[in-house]
C-alpha atoms as a printed R data frame, in Angstrom:
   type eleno elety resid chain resno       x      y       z
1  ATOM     1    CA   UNK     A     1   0.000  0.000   0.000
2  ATOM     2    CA   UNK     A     2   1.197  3.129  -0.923
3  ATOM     3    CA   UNK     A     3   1.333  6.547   1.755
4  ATOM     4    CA   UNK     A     4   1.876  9.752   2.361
5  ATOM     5    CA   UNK     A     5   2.001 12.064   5.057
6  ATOM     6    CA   UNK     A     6  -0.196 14.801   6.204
7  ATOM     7    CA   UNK     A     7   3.013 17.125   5.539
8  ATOM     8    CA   UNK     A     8   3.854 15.948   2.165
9  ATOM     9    CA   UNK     A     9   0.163 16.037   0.609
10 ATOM    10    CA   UNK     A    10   0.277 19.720   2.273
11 ATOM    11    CA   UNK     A    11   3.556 20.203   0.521
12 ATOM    12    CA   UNK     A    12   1.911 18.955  -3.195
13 ATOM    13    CA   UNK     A    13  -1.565 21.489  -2.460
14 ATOM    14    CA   UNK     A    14   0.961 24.916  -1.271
15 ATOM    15    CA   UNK     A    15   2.947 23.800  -4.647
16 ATOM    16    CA   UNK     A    16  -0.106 23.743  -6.590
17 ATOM    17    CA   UNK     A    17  -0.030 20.150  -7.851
18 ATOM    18    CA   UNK     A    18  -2.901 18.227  -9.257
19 ATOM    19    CA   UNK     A    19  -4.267 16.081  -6.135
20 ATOM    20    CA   UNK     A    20  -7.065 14.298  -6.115
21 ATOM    21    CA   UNK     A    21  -8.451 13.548  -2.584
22 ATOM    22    CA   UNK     A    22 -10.889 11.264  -1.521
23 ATOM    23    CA   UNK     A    23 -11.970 11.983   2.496
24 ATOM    24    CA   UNK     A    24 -14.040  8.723   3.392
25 ATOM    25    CA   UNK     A    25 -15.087 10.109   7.136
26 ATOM    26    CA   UNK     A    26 -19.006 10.154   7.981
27 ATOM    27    CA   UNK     A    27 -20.756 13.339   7.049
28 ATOM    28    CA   UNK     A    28 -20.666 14.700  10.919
29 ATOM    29    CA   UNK     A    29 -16.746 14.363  10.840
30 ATOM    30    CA   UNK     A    30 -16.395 16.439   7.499
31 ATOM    31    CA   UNK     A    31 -18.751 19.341   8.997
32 ATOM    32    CA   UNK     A    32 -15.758 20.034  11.254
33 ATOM    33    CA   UNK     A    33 -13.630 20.680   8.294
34 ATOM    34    CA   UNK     A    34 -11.718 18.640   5.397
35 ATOM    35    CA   UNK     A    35  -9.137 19.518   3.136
36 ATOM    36    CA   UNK     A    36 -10.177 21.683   0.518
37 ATOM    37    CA   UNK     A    37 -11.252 20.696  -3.034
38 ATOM    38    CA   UNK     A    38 -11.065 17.182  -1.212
39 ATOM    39    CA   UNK     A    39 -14.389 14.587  -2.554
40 ATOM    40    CA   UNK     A    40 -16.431 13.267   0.367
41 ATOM    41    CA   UNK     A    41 -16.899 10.262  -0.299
42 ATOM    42    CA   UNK     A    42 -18.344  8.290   3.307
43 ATOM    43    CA   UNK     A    43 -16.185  4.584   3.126
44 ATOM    44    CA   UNK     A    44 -19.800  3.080   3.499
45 ATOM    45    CA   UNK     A    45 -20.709  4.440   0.273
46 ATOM    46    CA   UNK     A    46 -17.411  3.950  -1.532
47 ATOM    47    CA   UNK     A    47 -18.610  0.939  -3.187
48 ATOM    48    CA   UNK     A    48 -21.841  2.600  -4.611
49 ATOM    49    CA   UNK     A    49 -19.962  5.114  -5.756
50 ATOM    50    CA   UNK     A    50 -16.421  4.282  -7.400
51 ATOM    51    CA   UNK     A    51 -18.020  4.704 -10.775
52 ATOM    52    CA   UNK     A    52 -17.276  8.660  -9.790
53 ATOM    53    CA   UNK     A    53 -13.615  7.911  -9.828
54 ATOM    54    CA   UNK     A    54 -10.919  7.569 -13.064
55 ATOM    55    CA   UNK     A    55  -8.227  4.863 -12.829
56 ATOM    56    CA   UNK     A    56  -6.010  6.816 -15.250
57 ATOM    57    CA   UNK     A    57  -6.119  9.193 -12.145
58 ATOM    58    CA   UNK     A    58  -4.260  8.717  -8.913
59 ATOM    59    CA   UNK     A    59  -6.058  9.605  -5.468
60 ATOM    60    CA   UNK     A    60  -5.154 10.117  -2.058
61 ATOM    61    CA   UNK     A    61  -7.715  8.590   0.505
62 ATOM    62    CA   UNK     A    62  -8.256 10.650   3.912
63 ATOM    63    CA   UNK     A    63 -10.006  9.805   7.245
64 ATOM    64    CA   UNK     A    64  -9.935 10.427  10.259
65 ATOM    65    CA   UNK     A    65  -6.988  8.675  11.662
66 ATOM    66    CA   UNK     A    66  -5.651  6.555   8.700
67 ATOM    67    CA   UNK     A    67  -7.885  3.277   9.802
68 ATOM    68    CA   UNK     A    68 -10.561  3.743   7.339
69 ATOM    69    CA   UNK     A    69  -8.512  5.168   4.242
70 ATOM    70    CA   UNK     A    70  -6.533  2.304   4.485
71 ATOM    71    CA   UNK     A    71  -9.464  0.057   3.967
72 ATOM    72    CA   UNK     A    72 -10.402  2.209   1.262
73 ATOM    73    CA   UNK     A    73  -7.107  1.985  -0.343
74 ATOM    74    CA   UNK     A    74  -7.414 -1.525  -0.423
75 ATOM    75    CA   UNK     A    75 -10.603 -1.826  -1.341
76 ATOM    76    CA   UNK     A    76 -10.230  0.447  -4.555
77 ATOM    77    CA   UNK     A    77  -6.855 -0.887  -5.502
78 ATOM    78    CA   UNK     A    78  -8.747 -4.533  -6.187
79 ATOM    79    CA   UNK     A    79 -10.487 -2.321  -8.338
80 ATOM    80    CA   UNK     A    80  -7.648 -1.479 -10.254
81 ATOM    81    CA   UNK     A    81  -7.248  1.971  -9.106
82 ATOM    82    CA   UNK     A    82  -4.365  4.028  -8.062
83 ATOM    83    CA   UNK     A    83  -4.261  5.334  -4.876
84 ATOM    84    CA   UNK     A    84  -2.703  6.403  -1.077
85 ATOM    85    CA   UNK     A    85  -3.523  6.177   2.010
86 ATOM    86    CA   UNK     A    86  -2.552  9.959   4.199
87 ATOM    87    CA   UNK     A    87  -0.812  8.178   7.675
88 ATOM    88    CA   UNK     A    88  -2.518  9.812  10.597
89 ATOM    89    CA   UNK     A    89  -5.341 11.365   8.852
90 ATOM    90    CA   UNK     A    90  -7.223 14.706   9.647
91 ATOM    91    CA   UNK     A    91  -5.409 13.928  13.447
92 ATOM    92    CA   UNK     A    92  -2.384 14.570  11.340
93 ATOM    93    CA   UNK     A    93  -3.386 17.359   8.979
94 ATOM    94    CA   UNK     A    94  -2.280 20.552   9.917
95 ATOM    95    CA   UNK     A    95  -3.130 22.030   7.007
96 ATOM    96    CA   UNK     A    96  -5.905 24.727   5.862
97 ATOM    97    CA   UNK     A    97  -9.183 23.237   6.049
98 ATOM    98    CA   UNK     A    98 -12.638 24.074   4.710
């Protein structure tokens, strides 16, 4: 499984690189905040709705303390898709949130 930091995925969004972000935290947990431009996407729903997503496109999966995104990681790469799991989460974000 591949991952990233909080710090480094902060690093990519100040240096105005294309990220795609996936937060998979209930809809309670995002009304406190989430990384902007970031698709909510609850990890119940993920399965319903991975027709959304592009597998020529890589994503980084968020939650709120890296549990959760990891299942999503794995769960979309035996779908074929490309993506990361954030260690630590929004615990770890220190980032600017919206």
């Amino acid at each position: 499984m591949k991952e990233m930091t909080a710090k480094e995925l902060e690093h990519k969004l100040m240096s105005n690189e294309a990220v795609n972000i996936i937060d998979v935290r209930e809809v309670e947990e995002v009304a406190e905040g989430k990384i902007p431009k970031a698709l909510h996407i609850p990890l119940r729903l993920l399965e319903f709705r991975m027709h959304e997503l592009d597998k020529n496109k890589e994503y980084v999966i968020v939650c709120h303390s890296g549990g959760r995104s990891s299942r999503a990681v794995q769960f979309l790469e035996s779908y074929g898709f490309q993506v990361i799991n954030m260690n630590g989460g929004m615990l770890a974000w220190e980032g600017e949130t919206e």
